[in-house]
Structures are given as structure tokens and as C-alpha cells.
C-alpha positions, 0 to 999 in steps of 0.5 A, spaced: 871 370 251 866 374 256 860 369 255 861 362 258 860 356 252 854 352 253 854 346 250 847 342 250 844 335 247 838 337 249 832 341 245 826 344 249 819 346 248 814 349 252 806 350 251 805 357 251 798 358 249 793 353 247 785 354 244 784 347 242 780 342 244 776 336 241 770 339 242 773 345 238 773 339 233 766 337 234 762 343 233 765 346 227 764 337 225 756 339 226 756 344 222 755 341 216 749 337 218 746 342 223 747 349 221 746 354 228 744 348 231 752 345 231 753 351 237 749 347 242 755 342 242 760 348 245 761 346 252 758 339 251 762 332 254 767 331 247 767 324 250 760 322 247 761 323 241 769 320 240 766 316 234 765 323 230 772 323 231 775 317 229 771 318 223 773 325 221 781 323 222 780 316 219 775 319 212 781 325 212 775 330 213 781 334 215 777 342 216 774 341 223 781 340 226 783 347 223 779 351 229 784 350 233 791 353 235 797 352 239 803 356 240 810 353 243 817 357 245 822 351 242 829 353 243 835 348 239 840 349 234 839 353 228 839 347 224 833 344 227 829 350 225 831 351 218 828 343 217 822 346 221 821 352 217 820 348 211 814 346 214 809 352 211 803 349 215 806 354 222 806 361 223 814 363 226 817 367 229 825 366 231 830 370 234 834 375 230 841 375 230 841 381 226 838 385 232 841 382 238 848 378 240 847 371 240 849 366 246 855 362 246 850 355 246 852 350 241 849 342 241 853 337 241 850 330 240 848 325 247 852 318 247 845 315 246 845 319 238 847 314 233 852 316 229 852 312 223 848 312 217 847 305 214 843 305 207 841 309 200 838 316 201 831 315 202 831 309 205 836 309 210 838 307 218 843 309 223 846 305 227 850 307 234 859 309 232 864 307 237 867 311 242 873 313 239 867 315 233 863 319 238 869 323 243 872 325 235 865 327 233 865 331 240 871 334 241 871 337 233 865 340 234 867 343 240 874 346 238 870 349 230 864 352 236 870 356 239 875 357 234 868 360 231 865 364 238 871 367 239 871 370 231 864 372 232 867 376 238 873 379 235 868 382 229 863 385 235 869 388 238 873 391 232 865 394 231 862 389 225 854 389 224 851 383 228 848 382 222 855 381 218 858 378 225 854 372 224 855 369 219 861 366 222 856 362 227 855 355 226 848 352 224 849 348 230 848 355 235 842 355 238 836 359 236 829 361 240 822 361 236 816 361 238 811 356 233 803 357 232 800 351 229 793 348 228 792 340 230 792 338 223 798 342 221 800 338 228 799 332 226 803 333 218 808 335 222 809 328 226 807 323 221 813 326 217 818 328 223 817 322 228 819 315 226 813 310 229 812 302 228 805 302 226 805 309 222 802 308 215 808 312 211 815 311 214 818 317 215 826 318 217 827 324 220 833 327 223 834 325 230 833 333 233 828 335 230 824 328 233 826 330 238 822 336 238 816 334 235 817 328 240 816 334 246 810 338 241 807 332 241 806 330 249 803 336 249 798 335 244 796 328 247 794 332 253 790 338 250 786 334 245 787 326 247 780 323 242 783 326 236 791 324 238 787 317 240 784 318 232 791 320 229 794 314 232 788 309 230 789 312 223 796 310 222 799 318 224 796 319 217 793 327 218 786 328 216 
């Protein structure tokens, strides 16, 4: 095997580009009461008016948090991406395997990763395995990535398509996309993929795909921290 196998427990998200600010908010708020005269809120201290913002978010009048736009570069297994592609409120585009050999880079939980599912579909937990359950969770996993890899490359060097090659990579490989959202389709995607005390609806997400919704959502705490604040206050209910 040519390539060195990366395992990872870690997912990354960076900010690429961002348009969205809680002024963005205000002005397109104005506009219902104030016509043209909405546009001299462009520029102006958003600060003044955090009411607006509270109140937008707590009222559910969601339209003005649309005039906003954020794009990440996300990489984490494959997996992850097919529970966020089911999100249908983001505009995507992924790494193809179809066009381009794919990385030996496969995840593997952390230590820190529970492991045991307790309770009925719906309405469940997970607590911590043992050691034994982690080690043999671990070196399964390492053993069916290579067995699979070193298959994949055989297929590659024997002149099969990418696109037929791949299909013997686990879900578990990791894959690049870059996301781009407005802040109300950002605050749906973290009231349903992040677990938090005080939220309105419990959510149960797959611990991986928090974990990039956890990092997507620094981000967004920092570009527009009124209309988190209002996101927070309202019980991380999406306007």
C-alpha cells in the first residue's frame, strides 16, 4: 500500500466566507415598517436595537435571518455528510470519488466517544463501554479499513473505474465539502444535531455530526453573537 493510513477521531470545520451579520438582520426587519427608509440601518450599531432581535427570534419571524450567508470547508467521515445531506435547507458540494482517488483516512472513535446505546429508538442515551469494548471496537475497525484500502487499490491498479473501485470504501472514510447556509437554516441544523440542557425539543444526535455542528456553531456565536444570544434565549428553537 503506497499511501500511509490515517486514522482520525477528529472532524474540522473552517469558515471560508461569511456575509451575515446582525445588522443584516435589522435592516431586512425594517423593511416591513419602514419601506427605503429601512436602508439607513445599514451601517448602524446593531447593538441598539438587540430588542429587535430577541423579538424576531422569540416570535418566530424567521425571513430576515435569511439575508445572510455563510460558507464552511468541513472534512469528516462520509457518514457524517450523509446525515447532514439530509438537511435540505444548505447548498453542497463534496468530494467526488467518482473523479479523484480517495485518501486512506478513516475515523475511529476517541476514548472520550461512548459507546453503549441505552433505551428505545427515540428516546435513548449512550453510556461509556469498557475497555475491552473500545480496544475491540478499535482494532475491528482498523483491520476492515485496510482489508478494504488495500482492495480498492488492487481494483485501481488492475484499471477499474474510481467510480466502481469505490464502492468497497467504508462509510467511515473521510470526505471534504464545503457547506453554505443562511443563519436560520443554521440555527435548524443546531437545534436538531446538538444535545443542550435548556433546549425547547430534545434532540439525539449522532455524537460526530455534533461534533461539527458544535464547531459550525463557534463560528456562527462569533459572526452574529445578538441573534446566537436570541437563538439561545428562545430555547435553540429556530425562528
Amino acid at each position: 500500500m503506497s499511501e500511509t493510513v490515517i486514522f482520525r477521531d477528529d472532524v474540522s470545520v473552517e469558515l471560508i466566507k461569511a456575509s451575515a451579520s446582525d445588522a443584516d438582520v435589522i435592516w431586512a426587519a425594517r423593511v416591513s415598517t419602514a419601506g427605503e427608509q429601512s436602508m439607513d440601518e445599514i451601517g448602524e450599531d446593531p447593538a441598539r436595537s438587540a430588542g429587535l432581535i430577541n423579538y424576531l427570534a422569540r416570535e418566530r419571524h424567521g425571513s430576515p435571518f435569511e439575508h445572510t450567508s455563510m460558507t464552511f470547508f468541513i472534512s469528516a467521515p462520509i457518514f457524517v455528510f450523509r446525515e447532514f445531506m439530509r438537511h435540505r435547507i444548505a447548498s453542497y458540494n463534496e468530494e467526488s470519488g467518482r473523479y479523484r482517488e480517495l485518501k486512506p483516512v478513516f475515523y475511529i472513535p476517541s476514548k472520550e466517544r461512548k459507546l453503549i446505546q441505552v433505551g428505545k429508538t427515540g428516546a435513548y442515551t449512550f453510556v461509556d463501554g469498557t475497555k475491552e469494548q473500545f480496544d475491540i471496537t478499535v482494532a475491528a475497525m482498523k483491520e476492515a479499513y485496510l482489508v478494504a484500502y488495500d482492495s480498492y487499490q488492487k481494483m485501481l491498479e488492475a484499471g477499474v473505474a474510481r467510480e466502481v473501485a469505490r464502492a468497497v470504501l467504508p462509510v467511515a472514510t473521510y470526505s471534504s465539502m464545503y457547506v453554505t447556509m443562511n443563519a436560520r437554516a443554521l440555527m435548524n441544523f443546531l437545534s436538531l444535531r446538538t444535545a443542550r440542557e435548556g433546549s425547547h425539543f430534545p434532540s439525539y444526535p449522532q455524537r460526530e455530526i455534533e461534533m461539527v455542528a458544535e464547531k459550525m456553531e463557534a463560528e456562527f456565536a462569533k459572526l452574529m453573537p445578538l441573534t446566537y444570544g436570541a437563538f439561545e434565549k428562545s430555547g435553540r428553537i429556530a425562528p
